[in-house]
C-alpha positions as a Markdown table, in Angstrom:
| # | Residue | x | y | z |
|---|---|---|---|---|
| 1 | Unk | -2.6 | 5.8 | 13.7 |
| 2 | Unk | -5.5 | 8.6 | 14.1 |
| 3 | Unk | -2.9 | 11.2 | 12.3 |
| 4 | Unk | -2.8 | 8.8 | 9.5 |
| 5 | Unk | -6.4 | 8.1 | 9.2 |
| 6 | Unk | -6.7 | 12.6 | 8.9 |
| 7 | Unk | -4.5 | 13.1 | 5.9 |
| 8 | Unk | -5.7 | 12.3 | 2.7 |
| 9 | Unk | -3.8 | 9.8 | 0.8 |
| 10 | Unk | -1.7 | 10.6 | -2.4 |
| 11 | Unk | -3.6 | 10.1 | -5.0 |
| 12 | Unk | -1.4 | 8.3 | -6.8 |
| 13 | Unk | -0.9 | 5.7 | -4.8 |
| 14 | Unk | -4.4 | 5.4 | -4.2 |
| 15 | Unk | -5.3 | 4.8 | -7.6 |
| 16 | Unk | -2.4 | 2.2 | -7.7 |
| 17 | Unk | -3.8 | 0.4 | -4.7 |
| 18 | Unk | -7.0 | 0.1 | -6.8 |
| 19 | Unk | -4.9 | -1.5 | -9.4 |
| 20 | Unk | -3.4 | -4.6 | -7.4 |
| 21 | Unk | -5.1 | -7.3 | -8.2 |
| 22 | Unk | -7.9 | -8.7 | -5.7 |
| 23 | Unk | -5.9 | -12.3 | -4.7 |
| 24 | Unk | -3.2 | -10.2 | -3.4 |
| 25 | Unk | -4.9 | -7.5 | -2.2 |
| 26 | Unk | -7.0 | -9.9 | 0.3 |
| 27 | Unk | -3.7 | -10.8 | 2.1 |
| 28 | Unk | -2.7 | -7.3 | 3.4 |
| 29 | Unk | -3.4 | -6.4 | 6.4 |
| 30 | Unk | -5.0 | -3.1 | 7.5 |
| 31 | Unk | -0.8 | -1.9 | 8.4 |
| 32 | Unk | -0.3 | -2.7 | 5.4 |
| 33 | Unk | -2.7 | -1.0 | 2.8 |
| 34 | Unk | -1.5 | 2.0 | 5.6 |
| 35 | Unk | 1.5 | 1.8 | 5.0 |
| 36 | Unk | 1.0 | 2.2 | 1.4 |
| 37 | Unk | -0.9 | 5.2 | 1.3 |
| 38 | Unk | 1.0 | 6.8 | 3.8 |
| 39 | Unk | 4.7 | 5.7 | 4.9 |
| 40 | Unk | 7.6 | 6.6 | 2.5 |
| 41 | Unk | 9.2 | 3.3 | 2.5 |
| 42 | Unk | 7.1 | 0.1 | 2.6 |
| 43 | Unk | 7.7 | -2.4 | 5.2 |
| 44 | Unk | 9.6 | -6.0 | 4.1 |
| 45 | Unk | 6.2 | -7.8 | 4.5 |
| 46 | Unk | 4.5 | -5.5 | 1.6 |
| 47 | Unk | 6.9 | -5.6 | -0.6 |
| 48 | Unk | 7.4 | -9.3 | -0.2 |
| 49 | Unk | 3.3 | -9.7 | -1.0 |
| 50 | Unk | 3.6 | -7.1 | -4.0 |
| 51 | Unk | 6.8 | -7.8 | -5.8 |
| 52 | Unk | 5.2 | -9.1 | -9.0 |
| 53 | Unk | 3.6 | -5.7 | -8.7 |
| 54 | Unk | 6.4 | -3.0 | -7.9 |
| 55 | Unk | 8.4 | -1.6 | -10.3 |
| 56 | Unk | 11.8 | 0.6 | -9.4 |
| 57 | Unk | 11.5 | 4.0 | -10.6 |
């Protein structure tokens, strides 16, 4: 985890983390909001608590 917490996240997905709405984003767990700054593919448990707010691309 302490390589993740040195990069800086995209900014991109940080401004869409700032988007999701506050009733989901009080579920996520710290792996989570990780995960979506950092990882390239989201684990199952994300995307289960976002899919009203994913969109394919």
């Amino acid at each position: 985890m302490d390589k993740i917490n040195k990069q800086e996240p995209d900014s991109e997905r940080l401004e869409a983390l700032r988007r999701i709405p506050s009733e989901i984003m009080k579920d996520l767990t710290k792996e989570e909001v990780n995960a979506f700054l950092y990882e390239e593919f989201l684990p199952d448990s994300l995307q289960i608590k976002l899919k009203n707010c994913l969109i394919d691309i």
